[in-house]
C-alpha positions in Angstrom: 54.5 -0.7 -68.9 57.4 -3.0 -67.6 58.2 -0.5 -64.6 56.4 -1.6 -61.8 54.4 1.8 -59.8 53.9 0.1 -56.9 56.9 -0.3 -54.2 56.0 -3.6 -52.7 56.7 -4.0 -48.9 59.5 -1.3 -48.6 58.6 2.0 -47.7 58.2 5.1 -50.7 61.4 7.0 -51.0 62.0 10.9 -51.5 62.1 10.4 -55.5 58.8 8.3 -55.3 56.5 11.4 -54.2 54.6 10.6 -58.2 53.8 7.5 -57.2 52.3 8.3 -53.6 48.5 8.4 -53.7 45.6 8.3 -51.0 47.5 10.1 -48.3 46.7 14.0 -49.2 45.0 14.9 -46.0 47.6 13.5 -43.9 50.5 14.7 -45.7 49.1 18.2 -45.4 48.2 18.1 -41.9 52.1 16.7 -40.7 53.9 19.1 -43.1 51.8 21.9 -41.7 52.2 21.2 -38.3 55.6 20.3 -38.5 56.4 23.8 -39.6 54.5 25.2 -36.9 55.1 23.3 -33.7 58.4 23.0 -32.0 58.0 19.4 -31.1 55.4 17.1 -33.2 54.6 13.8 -32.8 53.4 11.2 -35.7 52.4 7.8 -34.2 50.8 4.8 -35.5 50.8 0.9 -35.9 53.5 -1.0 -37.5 53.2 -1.3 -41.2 50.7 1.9 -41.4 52.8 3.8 -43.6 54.8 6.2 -41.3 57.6 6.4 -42.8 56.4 6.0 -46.5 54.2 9.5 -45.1 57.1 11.1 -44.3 59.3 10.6 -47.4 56.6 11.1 -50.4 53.9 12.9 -48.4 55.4 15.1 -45.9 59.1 16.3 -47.4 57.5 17.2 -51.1 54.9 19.6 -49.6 57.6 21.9 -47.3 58.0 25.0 -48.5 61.0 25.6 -50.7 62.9 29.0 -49.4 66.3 29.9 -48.4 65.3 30.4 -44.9 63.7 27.5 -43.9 66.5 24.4 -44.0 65.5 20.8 -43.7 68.1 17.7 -42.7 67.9 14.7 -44.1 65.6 12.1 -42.1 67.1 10.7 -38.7 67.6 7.6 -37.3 68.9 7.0 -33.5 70.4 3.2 -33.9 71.7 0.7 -36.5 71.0 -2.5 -34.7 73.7 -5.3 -35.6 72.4 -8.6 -35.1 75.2 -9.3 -33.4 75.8 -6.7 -30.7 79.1 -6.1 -29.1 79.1 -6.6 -25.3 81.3 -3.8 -24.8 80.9 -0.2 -23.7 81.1 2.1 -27.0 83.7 5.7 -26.4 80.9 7.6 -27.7 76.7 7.6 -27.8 76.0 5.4 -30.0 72.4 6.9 -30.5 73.8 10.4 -31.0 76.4 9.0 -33.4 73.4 7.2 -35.8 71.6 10.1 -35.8 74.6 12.7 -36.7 75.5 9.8 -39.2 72.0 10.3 -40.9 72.1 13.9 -41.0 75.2 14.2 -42.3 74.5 12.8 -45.4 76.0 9.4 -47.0 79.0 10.4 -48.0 80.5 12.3 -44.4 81.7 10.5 -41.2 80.5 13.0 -38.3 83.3 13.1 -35.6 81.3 10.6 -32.7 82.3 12.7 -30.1 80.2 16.1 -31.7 77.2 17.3 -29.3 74.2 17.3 -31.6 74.3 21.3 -30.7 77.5 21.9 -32.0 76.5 19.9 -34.9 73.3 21.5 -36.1 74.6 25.1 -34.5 76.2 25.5 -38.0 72.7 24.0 -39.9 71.0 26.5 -38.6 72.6 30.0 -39.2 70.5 32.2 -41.5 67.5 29.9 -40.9 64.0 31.0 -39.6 63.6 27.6 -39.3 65.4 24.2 -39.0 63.4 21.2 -39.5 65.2 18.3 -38.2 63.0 14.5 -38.5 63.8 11.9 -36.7 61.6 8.1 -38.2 61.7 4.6 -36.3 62.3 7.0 -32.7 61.2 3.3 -31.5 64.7 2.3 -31.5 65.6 4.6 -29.2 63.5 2.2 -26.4 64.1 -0.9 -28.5 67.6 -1.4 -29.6 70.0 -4.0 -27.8 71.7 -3.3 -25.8 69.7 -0.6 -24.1 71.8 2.0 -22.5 69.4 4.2 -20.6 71.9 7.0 -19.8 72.9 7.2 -23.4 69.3 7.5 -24.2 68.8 10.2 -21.4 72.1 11.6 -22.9 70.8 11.9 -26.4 66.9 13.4 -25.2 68.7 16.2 -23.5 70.7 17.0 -26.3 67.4 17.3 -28.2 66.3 19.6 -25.4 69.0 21.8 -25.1 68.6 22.3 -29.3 65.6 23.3 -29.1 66.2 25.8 -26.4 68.9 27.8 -28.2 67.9 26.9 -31.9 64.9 27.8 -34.0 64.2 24.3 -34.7 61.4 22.2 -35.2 61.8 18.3 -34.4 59.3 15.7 -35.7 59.6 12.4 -33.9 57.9 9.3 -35.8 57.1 6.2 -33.7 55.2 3.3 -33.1 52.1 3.2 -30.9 53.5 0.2 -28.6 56.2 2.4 -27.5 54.1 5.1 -26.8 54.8 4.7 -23.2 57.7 6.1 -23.5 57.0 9.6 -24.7 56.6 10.5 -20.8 60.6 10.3 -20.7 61.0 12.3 -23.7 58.7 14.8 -22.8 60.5 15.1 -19.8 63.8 16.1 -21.4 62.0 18.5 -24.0 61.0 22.3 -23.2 58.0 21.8 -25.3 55.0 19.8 -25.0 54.4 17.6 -28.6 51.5 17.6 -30.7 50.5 14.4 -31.3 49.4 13.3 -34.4 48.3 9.4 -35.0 48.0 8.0 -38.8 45.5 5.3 -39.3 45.0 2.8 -42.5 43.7 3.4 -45.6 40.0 4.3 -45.6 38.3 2.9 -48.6 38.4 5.8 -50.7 41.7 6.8 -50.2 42.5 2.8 -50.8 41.1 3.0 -54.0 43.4 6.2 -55.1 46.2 4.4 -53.7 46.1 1.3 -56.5 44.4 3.6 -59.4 46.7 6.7 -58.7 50.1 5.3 -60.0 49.0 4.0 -63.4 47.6 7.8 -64.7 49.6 8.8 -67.2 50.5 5.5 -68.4 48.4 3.7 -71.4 46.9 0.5 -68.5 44.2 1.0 -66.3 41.6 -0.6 -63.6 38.1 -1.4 -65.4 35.1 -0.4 -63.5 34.6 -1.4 -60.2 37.8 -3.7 -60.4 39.9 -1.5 -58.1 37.3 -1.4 -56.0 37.1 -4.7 -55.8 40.7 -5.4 -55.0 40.6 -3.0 -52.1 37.3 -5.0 -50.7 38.9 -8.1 -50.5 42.1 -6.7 -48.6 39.6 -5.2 -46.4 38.1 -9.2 -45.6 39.0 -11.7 -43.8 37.8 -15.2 -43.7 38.5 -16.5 -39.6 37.5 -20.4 -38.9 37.6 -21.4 -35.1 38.9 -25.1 -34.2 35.4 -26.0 -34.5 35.0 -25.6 -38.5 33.3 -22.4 -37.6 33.9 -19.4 -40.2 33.1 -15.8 -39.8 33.8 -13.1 -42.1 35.1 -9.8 -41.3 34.7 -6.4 -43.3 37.3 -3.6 -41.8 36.9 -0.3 -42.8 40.8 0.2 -43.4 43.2 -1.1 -45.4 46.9 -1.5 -44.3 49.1 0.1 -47.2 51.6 -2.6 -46.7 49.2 -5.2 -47.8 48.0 -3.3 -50.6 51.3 -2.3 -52.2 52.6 -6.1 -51.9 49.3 -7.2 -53.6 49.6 -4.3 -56.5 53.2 -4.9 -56.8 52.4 -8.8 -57.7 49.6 -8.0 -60.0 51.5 -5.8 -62.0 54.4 -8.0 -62.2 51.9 -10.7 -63.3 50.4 -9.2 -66.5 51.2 -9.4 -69.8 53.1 -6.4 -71.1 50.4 -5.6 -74.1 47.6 -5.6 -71.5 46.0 -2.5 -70.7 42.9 -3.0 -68.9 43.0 -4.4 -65.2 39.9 -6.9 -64.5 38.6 -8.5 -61.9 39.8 -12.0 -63.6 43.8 -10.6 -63.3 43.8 -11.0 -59.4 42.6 -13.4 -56.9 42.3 -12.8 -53.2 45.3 -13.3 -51.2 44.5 -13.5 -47.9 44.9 -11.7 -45.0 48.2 -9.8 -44.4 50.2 -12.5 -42.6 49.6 -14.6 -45.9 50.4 -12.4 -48.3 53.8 -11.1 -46.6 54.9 -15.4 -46.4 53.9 -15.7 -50.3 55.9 -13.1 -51.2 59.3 -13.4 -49.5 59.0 -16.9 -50.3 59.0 -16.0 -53.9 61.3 -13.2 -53.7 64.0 -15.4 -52.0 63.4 -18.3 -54.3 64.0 -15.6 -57.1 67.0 -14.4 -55.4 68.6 -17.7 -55.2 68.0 -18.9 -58.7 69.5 -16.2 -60.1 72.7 -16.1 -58.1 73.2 -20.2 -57.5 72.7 -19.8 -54.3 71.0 -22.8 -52.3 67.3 -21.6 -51.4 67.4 -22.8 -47.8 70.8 -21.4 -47.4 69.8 -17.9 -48.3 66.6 -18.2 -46.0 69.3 -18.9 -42.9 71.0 -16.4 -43.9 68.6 -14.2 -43.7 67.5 -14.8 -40.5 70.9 -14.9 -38.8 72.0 -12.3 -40.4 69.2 -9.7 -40.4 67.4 -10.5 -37.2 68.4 -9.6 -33.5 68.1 -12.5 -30.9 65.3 -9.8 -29.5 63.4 -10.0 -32.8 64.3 -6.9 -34.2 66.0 -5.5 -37.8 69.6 -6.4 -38.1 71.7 -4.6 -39.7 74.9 -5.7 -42.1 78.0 -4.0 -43.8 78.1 -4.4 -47.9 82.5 -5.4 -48.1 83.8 -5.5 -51.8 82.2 -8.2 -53.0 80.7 -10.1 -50.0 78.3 -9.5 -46.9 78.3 -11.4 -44.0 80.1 -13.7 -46.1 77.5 -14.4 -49.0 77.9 -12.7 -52.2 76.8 -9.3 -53.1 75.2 -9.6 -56.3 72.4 -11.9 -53.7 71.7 -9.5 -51.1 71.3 -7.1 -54.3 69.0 -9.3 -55.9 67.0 -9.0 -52.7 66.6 -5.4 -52.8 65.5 -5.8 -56.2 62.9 -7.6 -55.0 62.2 -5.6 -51.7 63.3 -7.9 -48.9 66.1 -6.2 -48.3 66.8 -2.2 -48.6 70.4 -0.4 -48.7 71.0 2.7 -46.4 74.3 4.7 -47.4 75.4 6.2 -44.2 79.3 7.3 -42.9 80.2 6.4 -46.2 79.5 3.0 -46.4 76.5 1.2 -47.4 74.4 -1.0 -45.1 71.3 -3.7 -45.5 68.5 -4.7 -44.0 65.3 -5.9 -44.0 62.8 -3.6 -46.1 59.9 -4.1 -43.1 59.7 -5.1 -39.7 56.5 -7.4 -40.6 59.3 -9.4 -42.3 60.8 -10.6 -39.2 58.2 -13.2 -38.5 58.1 -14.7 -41.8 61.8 -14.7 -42.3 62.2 -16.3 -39.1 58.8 -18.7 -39.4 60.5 -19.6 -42.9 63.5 -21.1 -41.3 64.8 -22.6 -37.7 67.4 -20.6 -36.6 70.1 -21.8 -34.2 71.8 -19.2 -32.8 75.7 -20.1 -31.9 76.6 -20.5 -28.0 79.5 -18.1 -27.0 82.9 -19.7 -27.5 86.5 -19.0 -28.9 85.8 -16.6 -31.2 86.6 -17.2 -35.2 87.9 -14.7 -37.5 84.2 -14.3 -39.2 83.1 -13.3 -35.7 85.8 -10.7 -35.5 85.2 -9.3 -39.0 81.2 -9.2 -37.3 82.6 -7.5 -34.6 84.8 -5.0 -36.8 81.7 -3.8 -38.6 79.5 -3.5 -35.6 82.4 -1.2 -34.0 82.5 0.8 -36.9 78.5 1.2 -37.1 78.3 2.7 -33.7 81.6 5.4 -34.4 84.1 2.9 -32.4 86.7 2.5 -34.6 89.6 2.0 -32.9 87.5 -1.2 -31.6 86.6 -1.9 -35.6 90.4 -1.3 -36.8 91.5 -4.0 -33.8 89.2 -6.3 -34.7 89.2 -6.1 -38.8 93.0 -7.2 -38.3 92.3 -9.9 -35.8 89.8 -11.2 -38.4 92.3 -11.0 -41.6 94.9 -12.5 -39.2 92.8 -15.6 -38.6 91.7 -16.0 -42.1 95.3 -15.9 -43.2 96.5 -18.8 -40.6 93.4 -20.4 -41.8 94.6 -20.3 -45.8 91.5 -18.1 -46.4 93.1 -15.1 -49.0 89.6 -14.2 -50.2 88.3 -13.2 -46.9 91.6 -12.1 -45.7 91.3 -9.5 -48.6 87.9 -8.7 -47.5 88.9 -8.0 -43.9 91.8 -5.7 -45.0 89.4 -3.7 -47.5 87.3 -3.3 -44.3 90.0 -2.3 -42.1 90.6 0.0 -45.5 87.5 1.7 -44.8 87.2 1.8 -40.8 90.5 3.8 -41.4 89.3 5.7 -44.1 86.1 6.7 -41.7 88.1 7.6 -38.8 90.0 10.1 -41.1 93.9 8.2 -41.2 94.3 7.9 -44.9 97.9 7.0 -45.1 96.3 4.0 -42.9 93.5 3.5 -45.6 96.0 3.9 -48.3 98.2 1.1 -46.7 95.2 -1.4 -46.0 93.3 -1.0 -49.6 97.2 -1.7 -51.3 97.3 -4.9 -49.1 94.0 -5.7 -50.2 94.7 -5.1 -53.8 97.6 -7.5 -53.4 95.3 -10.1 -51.9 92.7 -9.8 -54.6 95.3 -9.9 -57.7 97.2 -13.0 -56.2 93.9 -15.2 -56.0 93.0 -13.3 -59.5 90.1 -11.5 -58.4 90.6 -8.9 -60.9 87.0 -6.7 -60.3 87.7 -6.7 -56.5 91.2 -5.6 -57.1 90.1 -2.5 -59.4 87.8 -1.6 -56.7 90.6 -1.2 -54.4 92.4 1.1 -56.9 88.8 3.0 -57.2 89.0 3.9 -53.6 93.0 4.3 -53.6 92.3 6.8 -56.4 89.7 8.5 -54.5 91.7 8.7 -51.7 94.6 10.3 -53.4 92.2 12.8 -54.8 91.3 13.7 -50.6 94.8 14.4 -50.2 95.4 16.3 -53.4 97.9 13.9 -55.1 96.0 14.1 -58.3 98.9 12.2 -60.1 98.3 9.4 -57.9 94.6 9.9 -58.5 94.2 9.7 -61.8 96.5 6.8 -62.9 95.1 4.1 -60.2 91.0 6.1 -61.5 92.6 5.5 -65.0 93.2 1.6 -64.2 89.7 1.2 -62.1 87.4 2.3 -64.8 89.3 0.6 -67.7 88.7 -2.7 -66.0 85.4 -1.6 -64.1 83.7 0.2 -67.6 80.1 0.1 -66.7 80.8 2.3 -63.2 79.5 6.1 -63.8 81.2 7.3 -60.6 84.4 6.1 -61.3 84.3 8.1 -64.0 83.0 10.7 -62.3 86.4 11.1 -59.6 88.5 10.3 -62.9 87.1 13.2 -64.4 87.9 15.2 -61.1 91.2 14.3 -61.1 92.0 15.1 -64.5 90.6 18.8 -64.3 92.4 19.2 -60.8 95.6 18.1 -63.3 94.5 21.0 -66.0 93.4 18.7 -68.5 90.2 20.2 -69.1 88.9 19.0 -72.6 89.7 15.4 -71.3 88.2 15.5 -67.7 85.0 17.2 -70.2 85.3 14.0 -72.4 85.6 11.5 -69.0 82.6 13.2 -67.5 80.4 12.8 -70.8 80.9 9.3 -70.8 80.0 9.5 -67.1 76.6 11.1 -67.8 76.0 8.8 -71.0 76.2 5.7 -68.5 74.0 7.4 -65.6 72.1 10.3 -66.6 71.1 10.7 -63.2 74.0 11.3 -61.3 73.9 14.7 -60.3 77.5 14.7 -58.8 78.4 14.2 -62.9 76.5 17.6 -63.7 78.8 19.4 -60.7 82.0 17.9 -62.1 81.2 18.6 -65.5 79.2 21.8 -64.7 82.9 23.2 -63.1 84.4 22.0 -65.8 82.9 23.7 -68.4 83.3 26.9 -66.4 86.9 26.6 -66.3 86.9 26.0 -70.7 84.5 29.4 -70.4 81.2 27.5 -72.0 79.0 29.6 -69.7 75.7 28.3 -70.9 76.7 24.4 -70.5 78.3 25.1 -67.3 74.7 26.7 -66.0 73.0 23.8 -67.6 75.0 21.0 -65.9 74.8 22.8 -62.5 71.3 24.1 -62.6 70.7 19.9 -63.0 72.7 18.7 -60.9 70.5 20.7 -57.9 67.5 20.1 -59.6 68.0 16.1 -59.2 69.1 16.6 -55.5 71.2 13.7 -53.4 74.5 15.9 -53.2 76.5 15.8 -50.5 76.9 19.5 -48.7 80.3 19.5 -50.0 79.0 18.9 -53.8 75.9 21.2 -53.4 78.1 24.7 -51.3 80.7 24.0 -54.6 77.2 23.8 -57.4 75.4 26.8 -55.7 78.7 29.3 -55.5 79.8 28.3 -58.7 75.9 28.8 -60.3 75.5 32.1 -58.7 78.9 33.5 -59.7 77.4 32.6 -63.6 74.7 33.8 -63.1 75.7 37.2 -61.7 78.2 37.8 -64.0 
């Protein structure tokens, strides 16, 4: 009863497929065209649901056999509010989107061709379904490069000509315009497929749907009710005039922000939904300013944060002088220099959402119909151009390293700890070598990473910042683990978790470092503790799964792995190492 069904603004995720109602007759119609059509488009209006379709609606219903594959969703840019005005090595559009296939945890060389990239992806396959959502930004990012763009479109084309697979494009009716160029660069014409809001009906199964199986409920007609009033509006003209206005669709954003409020407003004993237990909001422009108004209020309570200082933040932070998302790099403890335990309180509350991508973790606003309100909510004054200070560079550093330049992010990161270190700053000199740590780390130089992360370790222990400083020794250890120095691994993993208890994946590499060392029944030990604290984390089941091979307890060992693909989220790495190992217990 206390775990709200309803998402709120931010779009459903994979996992939320259960809690995905009144979009059956799309889902089936995308899913089945995807598998059929070489090139399919799915267009609609902003805040429509696209991208909630695609994760809980399309993805579930795919069929699940050996010969049809399916990458993770695509994106083709990361837009820093900040850009860089400097020419990138590499396409940055090809880089974002062989960052989001690759999975969270890899760094895709930014030079690979998004042939020789998916060439492997596609051997034994009948059929490859690549997605890629928000194509928009393709058209809409800043700034535009259009040869990059033509670049990345015939990339697309020549995959498709010497691959069997199937590419679903997902993008916004204003940019529509520009599908002539893609189709242009593509050997197949698309099908185009455009999503509309929620008819009543399906409105209604969208706000009673998530609450079967649990002992609450909607009385008669009171869902009903609740989707009529998002379907009116109330307009008055300068002249006192008022009209009221019935649609015949409901926008899904507006109706999961109003669900997500009403549940979070009842009593925890209640179990029957009334009429009396919501009031009308308004139209959607309303209800999106009460809510990040509350959420951010919320958010800055709990972390004693000034309210007005975490609106600006916000706003210069997560919006683009062009008005569009923002994106910024999670450091250690801080981003974009304001703690991280706020911007996670903000994704608790769904104004801002975490992407993990080229192994590093990224925020930014949870919907694009938050840009106007952040911005409407304060007035932001955007900096002229001048000398540049070492937060600029550290800005600079992670917008290098978010488009695959990293010898750019590397110069910058130590230009930025440089500055704070003539400027008496040690905490955010420890955060700039930490990011240097990682931009390293990404580019593949680990004696680099190792030497940056020790500096940083330093930093944080001299100004007794003891967490931040058994984070360091957390990535030191997983680095020694990369380049098999398990020794090395598992006294600094050994350190990290004894003063970072509560963190499952810690555990997790300790445990993989002591089994790499022999030490079996302990690494078994580490990894139950692991599992206790997060049940879960599937790359836990691998470890312990491989573990439990190697002590002979077949039927555990087939357990743990057998879970550890049923929960999904591994990297390719994790799942090759789960599969082999399964099928070699299983055959013998």
């Amino acid at each position: 009863m206390t775990d709200n069904p309803y998402v709120g603004p931010r779009p459903f995720r994979r996992a939320e497929e259960a809690r995905f109602f009144g979009r059956q007759t799309e889902s089936d119609q995308v899913a089945g065209e995807w598998l059929a059509e070489r090139v399919t488009v799915l267009q609609g209006p902003s805040a429509v649901g696209k991208s909630s379709l695609l994760n809980a609606g399309v993805l579930p219903r795919l069929p699940r056999e050996p010969q049809i594959k399916v990458l993770p969703v695509g994106r083709v840019a990361r837009q820093s509010a900040q850009p860089l005005a400097m020419a990138t090595p590499y396409n940055a559009y090809r880089y974002a989107l062989l960052s989001t296939w690759s999975g969270p945890d890899q760094v895709p060389d930014p030079g690979t061709e998004l042939l020789d990239f998916l060439r492997p992806h596609a051997e034994g396959a009948s059929n490859l379904l690549i997605a890629i959502d928000q194509f928009e930004e393709l058209f809409t990012s800043v700034p535009g490069k259009n040869e990059d763009r033509l670049e990345l479109l015939r990339g697309l084309g020549a995959v498709l000509r010497e691959l069997p697979v199937n590419l679903l494009i997902v993008i916004r009716d204003e940019c529509l315009g520009q599908l002539s160029v893609v189709e242009a660069e593509l050997p197949y014409a698309p099908v185009q497929l455009r999503l509309e809001g929620l008819t009543r009906p399906d409105a209604v199964e969208a706000v009673t749907g998530p609450l079967r199986g649990t002992p609450r409920g909607f009385a008669p007609g009171a869902a009903e009710g609740l989707v009529d009033a998002l379907r009116t509006v109330t307009y008055t003209d300068r002249l006192g005039r008022t009209e009221t206005i019935v649609s015949d669709r409901v926008e899904p954003l507006s109706l999961q922000i109003q669900c997500h409020r009403l549940w979070a407003a009842l009593d925890d004993d209640l179990q029957v939904i009334t009429a009396a237990h919501w009031a009308p909001g308004g139209d959607a422009a309303h209800v999106m300013a009460d809510f990040y108004l509350e959420a951010v209020r919320a958010a800055a309570d709990e972390t004693g944060q000034r309210e007005q200082a975490v609106r600006s933040w916000l706003a210069e932070t997560f919006i683009t002088e062009h008005g569009t998302r923002g994106t910024a790099y999670r450091g250690i403890t801080m981003t974009a220099d304001m703690p991280n335990a706020l911007a996670d309180a903000l994704v608790v509350r769904h104004v801002l959402t975490t992407e993990a991508r080229a192994n590093a973790v990224w925020y930014q606003l949870s919907q694009d119909r938050l840009i106007a309100v952040a911005r409407q909510a304060v007035t932001v004054r955007r900096a002229e151009p001048g000398p540049g200070l070492p937060a600029d560079y550290r800005a600079a550093a992670e917008t290098a390293l978010g488009v695959g330049d990293f010898g750019s992010a590397r110069r910058f990161a130590e230009v930025a700890a440089d500055g704070y270190q003539q400027a008496g700053d040690d905490l955010r000199r420890a955060h700039a070598m930490a990011l240097h740590g990682n931009i390293a780390k990404a580019e593949g130089d680990l004696p680099a990473a190792v030497r940056s992360f020790d500096a940083a370790c330093s930093e944080f222990e001299i100004i007794d910042d003891q967490r931040s400083a058994a984070r360091m020794r957390g990535e030191l250890g997983r680095i020694y683990l990369a380049m098999s120095d398990f020794a090395a691994a598992e006294e600094l993993l050994r350190l990290a978790t004894s003063q970072l208890p509560e963190d499952a994946e810690l555990r997790v590499e300790l445990g993989r470092a002591l089994w790499r060392l022999g030490r079996l029944v302990r690494a078994e030990a580490v990894l139950n503790q692991a599992l206790d604290l997060s049940p879960a984390l599937a790359s836990g089941y691998v470890e312990r799964g491989l573990v439990r091979r190697a002590l002979r307890e077949v039927g555990g060992a087939v357990a743990d792995l057998r879970q550890a693909l049923a929960l999904g989220g591994l990297t390719p790495g994790d799942e090759a190492r789960a599969r082999s190992a399964l099928r070699e217990l299983e055959q013998g």
